[in-house]
C-alpha positions in Angstrom: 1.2 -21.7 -21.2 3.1 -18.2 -21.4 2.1 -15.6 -18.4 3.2 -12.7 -20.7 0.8 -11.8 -23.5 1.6 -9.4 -26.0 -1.2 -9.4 -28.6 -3.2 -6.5 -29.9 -6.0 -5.3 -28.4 -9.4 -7.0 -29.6 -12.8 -6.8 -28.8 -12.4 -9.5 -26.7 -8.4 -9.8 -25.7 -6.0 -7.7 -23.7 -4.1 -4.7 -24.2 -1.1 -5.2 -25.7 1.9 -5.5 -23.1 -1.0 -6.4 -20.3 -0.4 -9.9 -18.9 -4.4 -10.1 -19.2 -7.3 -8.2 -19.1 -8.1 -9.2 -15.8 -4.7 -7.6 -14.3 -5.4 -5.1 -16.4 -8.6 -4.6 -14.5 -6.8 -5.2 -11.3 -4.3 -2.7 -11.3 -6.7 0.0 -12.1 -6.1 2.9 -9.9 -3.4 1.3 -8.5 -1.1 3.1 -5.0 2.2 3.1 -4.4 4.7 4.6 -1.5 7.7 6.5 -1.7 9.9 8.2 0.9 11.4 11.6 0.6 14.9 10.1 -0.4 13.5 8.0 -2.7 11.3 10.5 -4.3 14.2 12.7 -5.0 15.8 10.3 -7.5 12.9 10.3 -9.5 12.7 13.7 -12.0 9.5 13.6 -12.9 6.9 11.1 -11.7 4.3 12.0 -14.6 7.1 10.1 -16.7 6.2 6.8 -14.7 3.1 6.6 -12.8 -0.4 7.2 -14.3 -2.2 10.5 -13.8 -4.0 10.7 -10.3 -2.2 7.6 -9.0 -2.3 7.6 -5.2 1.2 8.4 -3.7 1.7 7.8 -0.1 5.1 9.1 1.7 6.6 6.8 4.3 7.2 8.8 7.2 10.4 6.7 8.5 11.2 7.7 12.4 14.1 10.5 12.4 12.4 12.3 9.1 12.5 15.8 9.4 8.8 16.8 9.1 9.9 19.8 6.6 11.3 17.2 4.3 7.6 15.5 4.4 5.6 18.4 3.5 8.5 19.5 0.6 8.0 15.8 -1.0 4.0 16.0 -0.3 4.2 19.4 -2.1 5.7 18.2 -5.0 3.9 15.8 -5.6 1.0 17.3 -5.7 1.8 19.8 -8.0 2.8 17.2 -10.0 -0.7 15.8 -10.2 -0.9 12.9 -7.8 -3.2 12.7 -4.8 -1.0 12.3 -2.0 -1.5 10.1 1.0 1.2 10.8 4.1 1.7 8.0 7.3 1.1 9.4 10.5 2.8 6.6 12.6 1.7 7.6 15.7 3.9 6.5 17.9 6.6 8.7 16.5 4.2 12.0 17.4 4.7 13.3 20.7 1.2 15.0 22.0 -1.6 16.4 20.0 0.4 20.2 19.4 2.4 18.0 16.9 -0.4 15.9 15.7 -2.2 19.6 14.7 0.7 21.0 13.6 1.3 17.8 11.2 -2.1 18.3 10.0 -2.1 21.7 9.4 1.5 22.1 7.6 0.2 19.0 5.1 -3.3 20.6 4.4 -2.0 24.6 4.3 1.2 24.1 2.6 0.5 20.6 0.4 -3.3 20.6 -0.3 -2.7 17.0 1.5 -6.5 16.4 2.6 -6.1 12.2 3.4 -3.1 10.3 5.4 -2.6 6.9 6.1 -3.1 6.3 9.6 -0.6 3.3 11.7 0.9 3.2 15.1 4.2 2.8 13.0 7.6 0.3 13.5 8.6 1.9 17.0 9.2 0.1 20.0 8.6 2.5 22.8 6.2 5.5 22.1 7.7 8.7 21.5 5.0 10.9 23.9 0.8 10.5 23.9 0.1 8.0 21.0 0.6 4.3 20.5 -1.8 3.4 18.0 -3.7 4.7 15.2 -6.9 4.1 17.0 -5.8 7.0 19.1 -4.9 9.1 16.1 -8.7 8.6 14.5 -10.6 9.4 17.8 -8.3 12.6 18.4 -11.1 14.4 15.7 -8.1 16.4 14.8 -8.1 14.9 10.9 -12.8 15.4 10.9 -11.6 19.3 12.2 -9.0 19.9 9.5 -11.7 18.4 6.5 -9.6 15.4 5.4 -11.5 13.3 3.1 -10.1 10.0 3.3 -8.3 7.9 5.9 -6.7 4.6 6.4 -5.7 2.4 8.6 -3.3 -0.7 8.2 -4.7 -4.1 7.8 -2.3 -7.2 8.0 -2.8 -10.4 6.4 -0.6 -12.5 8.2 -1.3 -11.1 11.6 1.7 -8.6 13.2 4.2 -9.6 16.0 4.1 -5.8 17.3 0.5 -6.0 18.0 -0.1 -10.0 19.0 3.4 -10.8 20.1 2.5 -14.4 21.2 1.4 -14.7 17.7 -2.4 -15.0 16.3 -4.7 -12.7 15.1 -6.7 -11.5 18.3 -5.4 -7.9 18.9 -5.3 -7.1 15.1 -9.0 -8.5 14.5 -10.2 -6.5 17.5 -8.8 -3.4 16.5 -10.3 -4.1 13.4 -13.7 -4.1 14.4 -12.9 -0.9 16.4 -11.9 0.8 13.3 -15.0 -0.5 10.8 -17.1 0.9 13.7 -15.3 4.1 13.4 -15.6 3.9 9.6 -19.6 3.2 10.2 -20.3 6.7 12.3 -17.7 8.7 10.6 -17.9 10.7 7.3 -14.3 10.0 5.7 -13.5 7.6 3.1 -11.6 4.8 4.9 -9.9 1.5 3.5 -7.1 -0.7 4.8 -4.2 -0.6 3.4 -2.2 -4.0 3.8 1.3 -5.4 5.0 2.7 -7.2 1.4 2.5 -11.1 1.2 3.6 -13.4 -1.5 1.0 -16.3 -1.6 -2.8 -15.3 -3.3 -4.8 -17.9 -1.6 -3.7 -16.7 2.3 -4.8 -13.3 1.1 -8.6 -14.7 -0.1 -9.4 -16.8 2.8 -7.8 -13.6 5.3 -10.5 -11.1 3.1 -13.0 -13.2 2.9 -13.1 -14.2 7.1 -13.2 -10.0 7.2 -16.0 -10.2 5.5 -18.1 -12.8 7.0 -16.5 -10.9 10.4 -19.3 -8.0 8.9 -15.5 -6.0 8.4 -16.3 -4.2 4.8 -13.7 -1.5 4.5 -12.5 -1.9 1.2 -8.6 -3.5 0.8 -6.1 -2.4 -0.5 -3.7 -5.1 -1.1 0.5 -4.6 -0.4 2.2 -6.2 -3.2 5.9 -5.8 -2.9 7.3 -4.5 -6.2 10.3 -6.5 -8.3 13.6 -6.2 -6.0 16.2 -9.3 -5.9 15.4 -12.1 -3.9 17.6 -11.0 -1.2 16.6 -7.4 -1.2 13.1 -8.9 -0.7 14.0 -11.7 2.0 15.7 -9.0 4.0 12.2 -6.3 3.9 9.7 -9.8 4.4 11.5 -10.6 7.6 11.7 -7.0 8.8 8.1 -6.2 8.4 7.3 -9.5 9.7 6.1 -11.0 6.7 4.4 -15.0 7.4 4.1 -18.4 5.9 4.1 -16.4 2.5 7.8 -15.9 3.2 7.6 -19.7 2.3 7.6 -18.8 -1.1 10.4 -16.7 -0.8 12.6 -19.2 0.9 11.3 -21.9 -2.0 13.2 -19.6 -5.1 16.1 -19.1 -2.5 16.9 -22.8 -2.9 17.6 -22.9 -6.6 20.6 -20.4 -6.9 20.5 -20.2 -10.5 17.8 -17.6 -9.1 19.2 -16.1 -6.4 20.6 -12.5 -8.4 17.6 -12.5 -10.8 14.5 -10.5 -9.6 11.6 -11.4 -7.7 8.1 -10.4 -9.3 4.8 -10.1 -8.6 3.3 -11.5 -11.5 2.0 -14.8 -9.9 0.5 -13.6 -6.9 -1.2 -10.2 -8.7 -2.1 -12.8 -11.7 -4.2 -15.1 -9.2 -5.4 -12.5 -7.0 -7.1 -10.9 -10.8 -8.4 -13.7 -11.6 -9.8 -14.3 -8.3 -11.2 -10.9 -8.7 -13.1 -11.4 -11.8 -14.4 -14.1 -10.8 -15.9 -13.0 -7.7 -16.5 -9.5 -8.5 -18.0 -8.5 -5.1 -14.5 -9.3 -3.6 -13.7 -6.8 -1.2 -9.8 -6.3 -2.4 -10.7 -3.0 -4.3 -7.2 -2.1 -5.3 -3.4 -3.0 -5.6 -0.8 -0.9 -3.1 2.7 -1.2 -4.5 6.1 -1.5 -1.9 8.5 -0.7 -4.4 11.4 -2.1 -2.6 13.6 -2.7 -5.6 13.0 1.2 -6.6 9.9 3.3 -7.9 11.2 3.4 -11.0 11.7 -0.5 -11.0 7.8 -0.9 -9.6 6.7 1.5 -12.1 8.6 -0.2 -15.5 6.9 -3.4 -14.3 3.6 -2.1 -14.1 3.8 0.0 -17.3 5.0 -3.8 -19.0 2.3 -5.9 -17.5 -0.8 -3.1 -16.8 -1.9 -2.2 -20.5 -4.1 1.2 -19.9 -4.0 1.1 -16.1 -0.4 1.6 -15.7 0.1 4.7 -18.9 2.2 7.2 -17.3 0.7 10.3 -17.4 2.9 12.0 -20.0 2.0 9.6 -22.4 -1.5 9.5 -22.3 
């Protein structure tokens, strides 16, 4: 049976160019990140991502905070609710942490960040962790709205370096009880992994943990296989690299892009048909290029990926 479905829309079938109407569904509302270098390549983003998508900006360690705010700007001018990281281990004491705050909020009209102790070894001053960052009360004083906090899947060497899940799942439950006696819109935001049925049985044990903050599941956008092998080991992708290492074998395949469409087609499906499941919505790594993420989405989203110039 063909993946791809390009029929007109009836009563009862998909969009035309949607893979189905359950991606469709799926992608509604869909995220996706960007870094200031990245973002300048693209002219205008209402050309290629739908009208309020969610844009977060990578805050890479050595990024000039001006260049943050400029991008963050931008985009919002643009009409995109913007969503900055605040790795915290990159800040160095709570003057920078306000200032941050204050230069994104005064100067952007940025009122949510993405909260994550970010890919550094050694702390750069005060902070290690974005547990740190929440209970500072600096983002509750500035009135930002919504907040998350980075959930992984398949566990994270940085934060259970024997391997396991015990650090991350505790933190976890620190953060959903932060999420219960605070007023911001939280969510976790996930590392991306390849294989659907690792991602149901991880969201589904948060669940019957009494863990409800919504996810918001990383799906890595189309990039060649090697681009994508090279960004699954950095970021410490697990056994999902599996099915990365399983294409690399046939080298007929090895030049041709890697795309999401299996594991975003199962995760739909799973989704309507078990539509209390608590992955609310899809978080792009575009790490073949925005513009790359974006084409595919337009192609296999129907009405959820229409970029907002052509709506």
């Amino acid at each position: 049976m063909a993946l791809l479905n390009f029929r007109k829309k009836t009563p009862e079938g998909p969009v035309s160019g949607a893979l189905s109407a359950e991606v469709e569904a799926f992608l509604q509302g869909y995220s996706i990140e960007v870094m200031p270098r990245t973002a300048a390549k693209v002219d205008n983003f209402a050309d290629i991502l739908p009208k309020g998508t969610r844009v977060y900006i990578a805050h890479i360690e050595g990024t000039p905070i001006d260049e943050m705010v400029d991008t963050a700007k931008r985009l919002n001018a643009e009409g995109f609710d913007v969503m900055p990281h605040f790795p915290a281990r990159i800040i160095a004491d709570q003057a920078m942490l306000n200032d941050w705050i204050a230069r994104y909020a005064g100067e952007a009209g940025v009122n949510q960040a993405l909260l994550l102790a970010g890919g550094v070894d050694k702390p750069h001053g005060d902070f290690e962790s974005s547990m740190q960052l929440l209970d500072s009360g600096a983002f509750d004083k500035a009135g930002f709205k919504r907040l998350h906090v980075a959930g992984h899947p398949e566990g994270n060497k940085d934060i259970d370096p024997s391997g396991g899940m015990k650090n991350v799942d505790d933190a976890l439950r620190w953060k959903q009880d932060f999420s219960n006696r605070t007023d911001a819109k939280m969510a976790l935001a996930t590392q991306f992994a390849f294989e659907a049925g690792p991602i149901i049985e991880w969201a589904d044990n948060l669940k019957d943990a009494g863990i409800d903050l919504p996810i918001h599941i990383g799906i890595a956008g189309p990039a060649k296989l090697q681009t994508m092998i090279k960004f699954a080991i950095a970021c410490g992708v697990g056994p999902s690299l599996r099915v990365l290492q399983r294409r690399a074998k046939d080298v007929t395949k090895l030049l041709l892009p890697f795309e999401p469409t299996e594991v975003i087609s199962e995760l739909a499906a799973h989704k309507a048909a078990n539509p209390d499941f608590n992955i609310e919505q899809v978080h792009f790594f575009p790490l073949g290029g925005i513009k790359t993420n974006a084409t595919w989405a337009i192609e296999n989203g129907g009405s959820a990926a229409t970029p907002m110039n052509d709506a």
